[in-house]
C-alpha positions in Angstrom: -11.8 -9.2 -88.3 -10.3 -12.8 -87.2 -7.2 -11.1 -86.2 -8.1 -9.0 -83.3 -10.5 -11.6 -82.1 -7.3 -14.5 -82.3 -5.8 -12.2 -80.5 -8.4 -11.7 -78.0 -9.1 -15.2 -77.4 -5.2 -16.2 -76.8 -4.4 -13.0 -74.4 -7.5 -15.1 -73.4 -6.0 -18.3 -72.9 -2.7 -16.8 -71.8 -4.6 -15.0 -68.9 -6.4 -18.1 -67.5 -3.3 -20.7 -67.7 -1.2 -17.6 -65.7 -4.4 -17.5 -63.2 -3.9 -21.6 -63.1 0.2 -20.9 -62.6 -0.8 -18.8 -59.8 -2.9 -20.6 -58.0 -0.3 -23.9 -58.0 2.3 -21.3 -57.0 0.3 -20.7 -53.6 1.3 -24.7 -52.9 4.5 -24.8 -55.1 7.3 -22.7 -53.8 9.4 -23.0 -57.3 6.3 -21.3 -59.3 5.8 -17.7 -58.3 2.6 -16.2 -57.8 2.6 -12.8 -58.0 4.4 -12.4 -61.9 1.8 -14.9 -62.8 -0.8 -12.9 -61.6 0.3 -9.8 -63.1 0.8 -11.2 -66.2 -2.8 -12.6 -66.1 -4.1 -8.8 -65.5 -2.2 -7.3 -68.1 -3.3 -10.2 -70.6 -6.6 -9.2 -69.2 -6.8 -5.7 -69.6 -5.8 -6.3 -73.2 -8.6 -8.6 -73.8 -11.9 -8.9 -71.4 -12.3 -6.2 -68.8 -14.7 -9.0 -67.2 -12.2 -10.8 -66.3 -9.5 -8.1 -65.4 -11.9 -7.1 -62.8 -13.0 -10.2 -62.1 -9.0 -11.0 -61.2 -8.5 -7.8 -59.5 -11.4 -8.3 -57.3 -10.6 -11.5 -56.3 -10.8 -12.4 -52.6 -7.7 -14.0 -52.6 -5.3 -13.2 -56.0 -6.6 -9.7 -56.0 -4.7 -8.1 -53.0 -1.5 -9.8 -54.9 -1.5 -7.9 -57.4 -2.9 -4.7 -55.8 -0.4 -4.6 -53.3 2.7 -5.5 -55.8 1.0 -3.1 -58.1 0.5 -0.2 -56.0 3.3 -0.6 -53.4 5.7 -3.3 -54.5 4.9 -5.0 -51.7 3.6 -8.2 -50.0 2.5 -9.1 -46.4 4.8 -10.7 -43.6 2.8 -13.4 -44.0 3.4 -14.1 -47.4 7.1 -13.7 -47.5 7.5 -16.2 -44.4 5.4 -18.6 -46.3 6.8 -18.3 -49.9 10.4 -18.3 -47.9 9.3 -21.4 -45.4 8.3 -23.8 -49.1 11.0 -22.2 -51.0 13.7 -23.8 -49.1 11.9 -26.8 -47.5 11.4 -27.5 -51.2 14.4 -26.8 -52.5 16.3 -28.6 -49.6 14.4 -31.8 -50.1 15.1 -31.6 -54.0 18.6 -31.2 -53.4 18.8 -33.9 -50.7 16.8 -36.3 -51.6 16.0 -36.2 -55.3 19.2 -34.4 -57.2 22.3 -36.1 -57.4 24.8 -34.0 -59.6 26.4 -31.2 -57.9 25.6 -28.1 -60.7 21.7 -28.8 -60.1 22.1 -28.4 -56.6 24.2 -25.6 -56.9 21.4 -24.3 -59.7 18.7 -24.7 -57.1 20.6 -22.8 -54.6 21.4 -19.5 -56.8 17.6 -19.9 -58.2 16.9 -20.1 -53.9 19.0 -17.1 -53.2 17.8 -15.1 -56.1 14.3 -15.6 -54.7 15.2 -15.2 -51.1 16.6 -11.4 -52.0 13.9 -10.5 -54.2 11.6 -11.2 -51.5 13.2 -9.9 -48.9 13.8 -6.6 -50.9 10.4 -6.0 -51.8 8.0 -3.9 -49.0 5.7 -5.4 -46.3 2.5 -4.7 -47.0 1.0 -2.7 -43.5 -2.3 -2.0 -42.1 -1.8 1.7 -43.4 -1.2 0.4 -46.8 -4.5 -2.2 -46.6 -6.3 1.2 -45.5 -5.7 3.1 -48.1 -6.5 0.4 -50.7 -9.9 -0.3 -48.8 -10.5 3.0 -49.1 -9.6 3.7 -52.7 -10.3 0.0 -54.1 -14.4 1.3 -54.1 -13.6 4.3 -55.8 -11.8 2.3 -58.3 -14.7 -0.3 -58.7 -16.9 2.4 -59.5 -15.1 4.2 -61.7 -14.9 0.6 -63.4 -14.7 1.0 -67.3 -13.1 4.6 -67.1 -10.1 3.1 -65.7 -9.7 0.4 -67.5 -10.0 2.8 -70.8 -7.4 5.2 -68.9 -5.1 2.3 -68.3 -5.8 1.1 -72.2 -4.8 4.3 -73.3 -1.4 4.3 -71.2 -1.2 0.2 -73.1 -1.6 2.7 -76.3 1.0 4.5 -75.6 3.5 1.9 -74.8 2.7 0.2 -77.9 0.4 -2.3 -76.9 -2.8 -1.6 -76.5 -5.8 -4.1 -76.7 -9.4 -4.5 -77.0 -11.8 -5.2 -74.3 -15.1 -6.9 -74.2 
């Protein structure tokens, strides 16, 4: 009986800190929002659908991870910002704070890496937004039926959790 609710109290913890992550990684270009924010939902759906749908919901992490979930995707907007503090910060870093070569070098393949990865993923359109509009009420509806259908695909993969 202490087991699963450990368990449930660190996916818990894990969730909020990653939520926490996120939220500095809207104003810090080096810590990415969108992984923290999916690893906050699927520490979530493991432990308190409250707070899964709370996340998912969300006015402003919820489209993250609905549009990187359901298109692998992000808006124009997003990628010029995440690209504009990516390399304002990095250039300052390497300029003006860094002194040995193989960090700056570090912080330019770490730049470039991130650069491609978010230039490669989708932008987000209006057709996209539409559909999730018009879906995203169906799926608050449906509400615990999908969070048991996604728990079961967890269970399938091996890591299925309990909910509130």
């Amino acid at each position: 009986m202490a087991k699963p609710l450990l368990r449930k109290w660190l996916l818990v913890s894990v969730g909020i800190l990653s939520v926490g992550l996120a939220a500095a990684g809207v104003f810090l270009p080096l810590l990415p929002t969108t992984p923290f924010l999916l690893l906050a939902a699927a520490c979530f759906i493991r432990s308190s659908d409250r707070l899964y749908w709370w996340l998912t919901g969300h006015k402003w992490f919820g489209p993250y991870i609905r549009g990187y979930r359901e298109h692998k995707a992000i808006t124009t907007r997003a990628r010029v910002v995440a690209l504009l503090l990516l390399w304002a910060t990095l250039g300052y870093a390497a300029i003006a704070v860094v002194n040995a070569l193989a960090v700056r070098v570090l912080l330019s393949v770490v730049g470039v890496g991130v650069t491609l990865h978010l230039v490669r993923l989708k932008t987000l359109t209006p057709e996209m937004l539409s559909l999730e509009r018009s879906t995203g009420g169906i799926e608050r509806r449906r509400g615990q039926a999908e969070v048991s259908s996604d728990r079961e695909s967890a269970a399938s993969a091996g890591c299925a959790g309990r909910g509130d």
